[in-house]
C-alpha positions as CSV (number, residue, x, y, z in Angstrom):
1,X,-3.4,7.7,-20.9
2,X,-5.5,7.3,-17.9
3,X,-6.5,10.0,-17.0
4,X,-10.2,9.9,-14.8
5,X,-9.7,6.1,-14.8
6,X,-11.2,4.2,-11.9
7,X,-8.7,2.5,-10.5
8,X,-9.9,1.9,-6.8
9,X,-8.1,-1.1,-4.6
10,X,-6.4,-2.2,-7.8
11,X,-2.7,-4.2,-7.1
12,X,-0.1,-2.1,-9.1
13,X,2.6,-3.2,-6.3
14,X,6.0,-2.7,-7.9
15,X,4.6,-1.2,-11.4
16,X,6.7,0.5,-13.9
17,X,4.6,3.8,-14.2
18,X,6.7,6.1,-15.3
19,X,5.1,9.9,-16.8
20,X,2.0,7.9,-16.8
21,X,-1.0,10.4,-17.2
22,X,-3.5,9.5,-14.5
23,X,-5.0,13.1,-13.9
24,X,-8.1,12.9,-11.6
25,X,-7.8,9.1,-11.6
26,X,-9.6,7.2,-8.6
27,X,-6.6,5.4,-7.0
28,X,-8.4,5.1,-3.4
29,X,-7.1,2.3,-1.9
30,X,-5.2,0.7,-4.5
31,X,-1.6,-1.1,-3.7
32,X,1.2,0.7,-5.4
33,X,4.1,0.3,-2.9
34,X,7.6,-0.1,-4.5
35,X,6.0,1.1,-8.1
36,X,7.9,3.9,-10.2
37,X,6.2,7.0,-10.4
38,X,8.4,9.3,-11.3
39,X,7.3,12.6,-13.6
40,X,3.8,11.0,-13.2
41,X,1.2,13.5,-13.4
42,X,-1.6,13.0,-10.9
43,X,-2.7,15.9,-10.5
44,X,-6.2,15.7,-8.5
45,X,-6.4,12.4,-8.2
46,X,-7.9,10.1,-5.3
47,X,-5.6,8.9,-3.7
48,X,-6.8,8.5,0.0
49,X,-5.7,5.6,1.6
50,X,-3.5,4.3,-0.7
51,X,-0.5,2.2,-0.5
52,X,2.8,4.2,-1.7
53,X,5.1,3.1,0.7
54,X,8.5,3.0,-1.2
55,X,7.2,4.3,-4.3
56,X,9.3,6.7,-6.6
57,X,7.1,9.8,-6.9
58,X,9.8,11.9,-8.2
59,X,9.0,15.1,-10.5
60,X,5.8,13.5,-10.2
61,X,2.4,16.0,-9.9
62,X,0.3,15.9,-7.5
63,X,-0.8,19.7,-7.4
64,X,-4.6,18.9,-6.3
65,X,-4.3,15.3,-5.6
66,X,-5.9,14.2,-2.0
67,X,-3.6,11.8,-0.1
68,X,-5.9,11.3,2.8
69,X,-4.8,8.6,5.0
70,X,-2.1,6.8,2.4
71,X,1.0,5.1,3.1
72,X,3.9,7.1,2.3
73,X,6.5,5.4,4.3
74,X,9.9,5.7,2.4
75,X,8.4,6.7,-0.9
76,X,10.9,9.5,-2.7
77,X,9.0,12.8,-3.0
78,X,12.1,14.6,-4.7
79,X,11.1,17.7,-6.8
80,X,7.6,16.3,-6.6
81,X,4.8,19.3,-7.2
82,X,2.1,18.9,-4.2
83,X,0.8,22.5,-4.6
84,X,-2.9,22.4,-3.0
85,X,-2.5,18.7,-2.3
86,X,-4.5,17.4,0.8
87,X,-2.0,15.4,2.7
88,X,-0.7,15.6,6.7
89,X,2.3,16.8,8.2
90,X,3.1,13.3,9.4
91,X,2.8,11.4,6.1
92,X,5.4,14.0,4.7
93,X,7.6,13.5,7.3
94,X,8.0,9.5,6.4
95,X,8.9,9.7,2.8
96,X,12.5,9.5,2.5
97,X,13.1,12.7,0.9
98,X,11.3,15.9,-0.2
99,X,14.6,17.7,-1.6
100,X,13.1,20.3,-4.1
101,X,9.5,19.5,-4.0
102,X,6.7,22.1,-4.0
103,X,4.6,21.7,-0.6
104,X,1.2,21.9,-0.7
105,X,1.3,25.8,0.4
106,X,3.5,27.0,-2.1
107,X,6.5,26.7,-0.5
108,X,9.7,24.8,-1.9
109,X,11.2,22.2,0.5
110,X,15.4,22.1,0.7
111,X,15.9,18.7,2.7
């Protein structure tokens, strides 16, 4: 569990973190492209300027978590929960998918 670590600009590139507890965990700047995600919860963590380009975020939580300014290029968002997540418009529309996931407003994404 690591949840509330402090985890800024550390290289998790390609990590196996998979339902890995990292609630409110300070993630600014750290490198976690190509790492495994999935059912993660992250839920409000700091995650601004990260590096999650490729990254399997599926079923992962993110209700809370801010996203400021981090790489999302090709990461899988599927069924992920982003309720009241700070992110933009623009790194949502790079990930490679978003089927099922819970958008930052409430509303449920098909595509």
């Amino acid at each position: 569990m690591l949840s509330w670590a402090r985890l800024r600009r550390t290289a998790l590139a390609g990590c196996n973190l998979q339902q890995a507890i990292l609630q409110g965990a300070d993630l600014r700047q750290a490198d976690l492209h190509g790492s495994n995600l999935s059912g993660a919860r992250l839920s409000h963590a700091y995650l601004q300027g990260a590096n999650l380009a490729g990254a399997n975020l599926e079923y992962a939580d993110l209700r809370g978590a801010d996203l400021t300014g981090a790489q999302l290029k090709g990461a899988s968002l599927v069924c992920a929960r982003l309720e009241g997540a700070i992110i933009a418009l623009d790194q949502l529309g790079s990930v490679s998918s978003l089927a099922g996931a819970t958008l930052p407003d409430g509303s449920k994404q098909s595509r």
